[in-house]
C-alpha positions as CSV (number, residue, x, y, z in Angstrom):
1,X,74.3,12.6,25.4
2,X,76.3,11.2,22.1
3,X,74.4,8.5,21.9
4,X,71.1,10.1,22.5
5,X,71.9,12.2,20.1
6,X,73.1,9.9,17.9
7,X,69.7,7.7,18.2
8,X,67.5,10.6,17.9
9,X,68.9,11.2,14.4
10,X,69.0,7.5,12.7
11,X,65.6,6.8,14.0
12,X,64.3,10.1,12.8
13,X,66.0,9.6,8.9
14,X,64.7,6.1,8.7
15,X,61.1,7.1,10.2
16,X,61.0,10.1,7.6
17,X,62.3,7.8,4.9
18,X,59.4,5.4,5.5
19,X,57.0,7.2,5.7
20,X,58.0,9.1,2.5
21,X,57.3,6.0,1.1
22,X,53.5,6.2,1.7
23,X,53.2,9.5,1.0
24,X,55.0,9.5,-2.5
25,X,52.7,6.2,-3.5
26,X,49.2,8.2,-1.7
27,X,50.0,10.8,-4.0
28,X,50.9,9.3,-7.1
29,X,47.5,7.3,-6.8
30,X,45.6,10.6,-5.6
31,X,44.8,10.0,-2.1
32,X,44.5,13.6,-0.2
33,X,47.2,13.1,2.5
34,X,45.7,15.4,5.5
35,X,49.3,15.1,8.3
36,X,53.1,13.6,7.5
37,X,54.8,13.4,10.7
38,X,58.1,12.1,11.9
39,X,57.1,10.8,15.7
40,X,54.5,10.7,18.0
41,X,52.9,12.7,20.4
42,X,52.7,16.4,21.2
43,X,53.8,18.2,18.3
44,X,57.5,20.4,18.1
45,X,57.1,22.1,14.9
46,X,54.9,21.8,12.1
47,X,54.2,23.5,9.0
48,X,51.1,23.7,6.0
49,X,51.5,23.3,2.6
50,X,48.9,22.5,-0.1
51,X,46.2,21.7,2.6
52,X,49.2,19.0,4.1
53,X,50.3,19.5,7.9
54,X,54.3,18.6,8.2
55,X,54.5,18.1,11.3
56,X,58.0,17.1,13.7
57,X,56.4,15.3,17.0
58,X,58.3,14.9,20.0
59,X,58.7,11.3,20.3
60,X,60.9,10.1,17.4
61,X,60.0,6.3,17.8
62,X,57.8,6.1,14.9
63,X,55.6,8.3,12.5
64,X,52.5,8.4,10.8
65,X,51.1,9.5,7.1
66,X,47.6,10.6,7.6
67,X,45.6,10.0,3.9
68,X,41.8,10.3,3.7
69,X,40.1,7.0,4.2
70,X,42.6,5.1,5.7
71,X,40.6,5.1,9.1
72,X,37.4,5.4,8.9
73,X,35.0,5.6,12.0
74,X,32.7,2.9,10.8
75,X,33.8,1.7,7.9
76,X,32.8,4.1,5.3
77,X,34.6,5.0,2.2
78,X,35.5,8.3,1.9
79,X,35.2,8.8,-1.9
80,X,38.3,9.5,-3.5
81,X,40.5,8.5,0.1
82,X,42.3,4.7,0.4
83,X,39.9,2.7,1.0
84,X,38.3,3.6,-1.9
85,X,41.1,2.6,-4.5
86,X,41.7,-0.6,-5.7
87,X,42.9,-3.3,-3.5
88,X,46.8,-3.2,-6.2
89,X,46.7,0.5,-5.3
90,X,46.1,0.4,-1.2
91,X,48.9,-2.9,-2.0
92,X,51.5,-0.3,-3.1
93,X,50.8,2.4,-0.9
94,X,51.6,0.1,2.3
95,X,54.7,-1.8,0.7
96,X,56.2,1.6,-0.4
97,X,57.5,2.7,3.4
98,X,58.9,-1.0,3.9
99,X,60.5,-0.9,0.1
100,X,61.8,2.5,0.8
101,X,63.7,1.5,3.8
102,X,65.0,-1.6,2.4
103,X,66.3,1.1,-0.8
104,X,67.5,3.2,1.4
105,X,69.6,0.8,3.4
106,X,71.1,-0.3,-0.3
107,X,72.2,3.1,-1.0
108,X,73.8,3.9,2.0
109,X,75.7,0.5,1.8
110,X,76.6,1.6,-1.5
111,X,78.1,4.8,-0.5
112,X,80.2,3.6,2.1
113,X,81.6,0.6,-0.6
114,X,81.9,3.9,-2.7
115,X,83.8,6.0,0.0
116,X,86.1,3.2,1.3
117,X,86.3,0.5,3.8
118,X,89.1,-1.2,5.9
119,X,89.4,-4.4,5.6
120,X,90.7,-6.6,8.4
121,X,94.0,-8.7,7.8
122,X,96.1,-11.3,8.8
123,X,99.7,-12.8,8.0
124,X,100.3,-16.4,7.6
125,X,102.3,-15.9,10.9
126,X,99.6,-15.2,12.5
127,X,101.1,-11.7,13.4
128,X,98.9,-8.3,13.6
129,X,99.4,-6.7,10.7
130,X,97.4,-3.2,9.5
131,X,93.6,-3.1,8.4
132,X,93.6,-2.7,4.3
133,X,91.6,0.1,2.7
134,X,89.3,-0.8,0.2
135,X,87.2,1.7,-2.3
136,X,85.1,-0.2,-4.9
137,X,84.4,1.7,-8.4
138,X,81.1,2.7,-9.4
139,X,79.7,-0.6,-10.9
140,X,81.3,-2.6,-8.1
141,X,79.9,-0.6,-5.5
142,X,76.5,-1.3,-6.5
143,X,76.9,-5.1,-7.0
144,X,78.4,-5.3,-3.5
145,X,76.1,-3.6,-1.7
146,X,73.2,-5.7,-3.6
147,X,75.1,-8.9,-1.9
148,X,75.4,-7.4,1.2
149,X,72.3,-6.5,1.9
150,X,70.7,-10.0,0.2
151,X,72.6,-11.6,2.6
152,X,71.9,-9.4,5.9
153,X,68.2,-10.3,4.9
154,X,68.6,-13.8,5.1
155,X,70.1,-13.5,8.1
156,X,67.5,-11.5,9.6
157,X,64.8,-14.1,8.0
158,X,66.9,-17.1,9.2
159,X,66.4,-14.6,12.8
160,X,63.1,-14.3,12.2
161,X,62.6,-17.8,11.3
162,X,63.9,-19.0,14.4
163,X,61.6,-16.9,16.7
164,X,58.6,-18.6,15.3
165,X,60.4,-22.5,15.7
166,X,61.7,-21.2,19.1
167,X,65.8,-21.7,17.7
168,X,66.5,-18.4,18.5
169,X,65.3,-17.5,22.4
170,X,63.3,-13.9,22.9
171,X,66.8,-12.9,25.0
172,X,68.1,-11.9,21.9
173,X,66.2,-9.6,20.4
174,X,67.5,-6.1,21.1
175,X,65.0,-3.0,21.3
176,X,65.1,0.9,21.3
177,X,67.8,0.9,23.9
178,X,69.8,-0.8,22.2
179,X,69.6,0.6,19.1
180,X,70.7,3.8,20.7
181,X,73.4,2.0,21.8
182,X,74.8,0.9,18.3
183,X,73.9,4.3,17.1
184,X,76.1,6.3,20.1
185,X,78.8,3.6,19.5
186,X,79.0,3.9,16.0
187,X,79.0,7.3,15.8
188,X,82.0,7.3,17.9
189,X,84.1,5.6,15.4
190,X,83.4,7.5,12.3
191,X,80.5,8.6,9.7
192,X,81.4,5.3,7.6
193,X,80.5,3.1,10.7
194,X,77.6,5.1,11.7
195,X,76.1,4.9,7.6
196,X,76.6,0.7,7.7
197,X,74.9,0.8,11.1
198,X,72.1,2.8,9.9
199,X,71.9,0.7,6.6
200,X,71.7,-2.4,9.0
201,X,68.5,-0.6,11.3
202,X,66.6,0.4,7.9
203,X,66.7,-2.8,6.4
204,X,65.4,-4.2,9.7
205,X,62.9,-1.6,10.2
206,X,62.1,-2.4,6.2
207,X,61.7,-6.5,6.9
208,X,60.1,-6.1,10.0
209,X,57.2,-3.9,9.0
210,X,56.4,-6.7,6.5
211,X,55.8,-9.0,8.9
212,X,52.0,-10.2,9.1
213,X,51.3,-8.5,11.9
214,X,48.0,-6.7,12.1
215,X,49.4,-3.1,12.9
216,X,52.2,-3.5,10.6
217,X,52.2,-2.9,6.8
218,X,52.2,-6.1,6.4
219,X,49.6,-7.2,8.3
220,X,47.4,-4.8,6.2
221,X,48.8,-6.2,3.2
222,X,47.8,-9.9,4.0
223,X,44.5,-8.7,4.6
224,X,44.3,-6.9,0.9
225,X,45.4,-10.1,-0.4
226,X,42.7,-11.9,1.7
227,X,40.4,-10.0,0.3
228,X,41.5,-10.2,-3.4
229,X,41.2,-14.4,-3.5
230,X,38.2,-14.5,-1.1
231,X,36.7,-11.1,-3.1
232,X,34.7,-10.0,-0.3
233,X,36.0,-7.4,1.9
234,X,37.4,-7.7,5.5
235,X,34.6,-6.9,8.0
236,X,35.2,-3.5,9.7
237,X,34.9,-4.8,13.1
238,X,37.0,-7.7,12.1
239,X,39.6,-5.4,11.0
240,X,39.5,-3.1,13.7
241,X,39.8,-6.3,16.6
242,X,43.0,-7.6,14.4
243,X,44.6,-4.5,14.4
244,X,43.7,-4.1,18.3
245,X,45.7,-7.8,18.9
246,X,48.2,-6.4,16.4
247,X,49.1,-3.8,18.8
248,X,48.7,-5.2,22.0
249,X,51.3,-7.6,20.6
250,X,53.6,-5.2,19.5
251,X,53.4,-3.6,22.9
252,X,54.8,-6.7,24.7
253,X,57.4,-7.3,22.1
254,X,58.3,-3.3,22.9
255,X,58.2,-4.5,26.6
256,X,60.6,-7.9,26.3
257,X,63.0,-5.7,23.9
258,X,63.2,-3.1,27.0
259,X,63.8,-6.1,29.0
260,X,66.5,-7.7,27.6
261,X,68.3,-3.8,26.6
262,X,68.8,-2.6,30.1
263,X,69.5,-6.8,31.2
264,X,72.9,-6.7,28.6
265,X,73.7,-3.3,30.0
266,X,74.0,-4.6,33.4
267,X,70.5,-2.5,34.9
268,X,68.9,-5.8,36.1
């Protein structure tokens, strides 16, 4: 139940914090944003606030920003909605969740450099001798957690990298279940851990949804910038059948993640 509970939360911070992202950058360009939700499906509470529905859903794997034009039925533009701003602007709005979660998983390294660390060590002897405490200052903090989070994304680029050459097999990838179990784990050995374990799950939510994938952010993004050197938009129907594949391959990603989760917890 921990870790469920655990889960629920991490996923549902990072999903808000996201998602914040779009909306912040909608409204700053004046698109009308019509629903902000954390999750999917049937909804658990919501609320209405300057013609905005905030709404908590009951599936906390995801989350949506509804703005006015960013799916229209056959390709109109709705004046004043995204589609109807500039391709920069839409650029911004969808880079903003990714960038928001990659922020986000800087401060939240930073605070635990601020708060204090221990340190593994070791005598020449080779004897165990007790973990050292480390707090870094103010300045330090922030440099370190700039390293540290450089460096866990080329890690997770080398990762990525090596899904594409076939270096690194699909048995490794880890999915929902178990990120719920690094979440109920961490949480079981103190609010430091569990902050450096949700640092590590936003800046791999943040990378990931830059990923050219149709029904990512970044998918949508490459297609803006195919559209700004080609200058000619992307067909509607075109559009529509990428993010169709987008999803279908995202789906049995989802599917091999689930696989390989319940295979390292001994279910298969």
């Amino acid at each position: 139940m921990a870790t469920i509970v655990a889960f629920a939360l991490v996923i549902t911070v990072l999903v808000f914090v996201h998602e914040l992202g779009h909306f912040l950058a909608a409204r700053w360009f004046g698109v009308p944003v019509e629903v902000f939700s954390v999750g999917f499906g049937p909804k658990v509470v919501s609320i209405r606030r300057s013609g905005i529905e905030y709404r908590l859903s009951a599936i906390p794997l995801g989350g949506f920003v509804k703005m006015a034009g960013a799916t229209p039925s056959r390709g109109e533009i709705v004046p004043g909605g995204f589609d109807s701003k500039s391709p920069w602007q839409r650029f911004v709005i969808l880079l903003a969740g990714p960038a928001m979660n990659i922020a986000f998983a800087l401060v939240l390294t930073t605070i635990v450099l601020w708060c204090g660390i221990e340190l593994p060590a070791s005598s020449e002897s080779g004897a165990a001798v007790p973990a050292r405490f480390y707090r870094a200052g103010a300045v330090e903090g922030v440099v370190l957690g700039v390293r540290a989070v450089a460096g866990s994304s080329v890690e997770i680029l080398r990762t990525l990298g090596g899904l594409v050459t076939g270096d690194v097999p699909l048995n490794g990838l880890m999915g929902p279940v178990g990120l719920a179990q690094i979440a109920g784990e961490s949480s079981q050995l103190g609010w430091r851990v569990l902050l450096a374990a949700m640092a590590f799950i936003s800046l791999n939510l943040g990378i990931c949804n830059l990923l050219p994938i149709p029904i990512l952010d970044g998918g949508h993004m490459l297609m803006l910038i195919v559209e700004g050197v080609t200058r000619r938009d992307v067909p509607f129907r075109l559009r529509k059948a990428l993010v169709g594949a987008g999803a279908v391959a995202m789906l049995l990603l989802l599917v091999t993640t689930f696989y390989n989760d319940i295979g390292r917890l001994g279910w298969l």
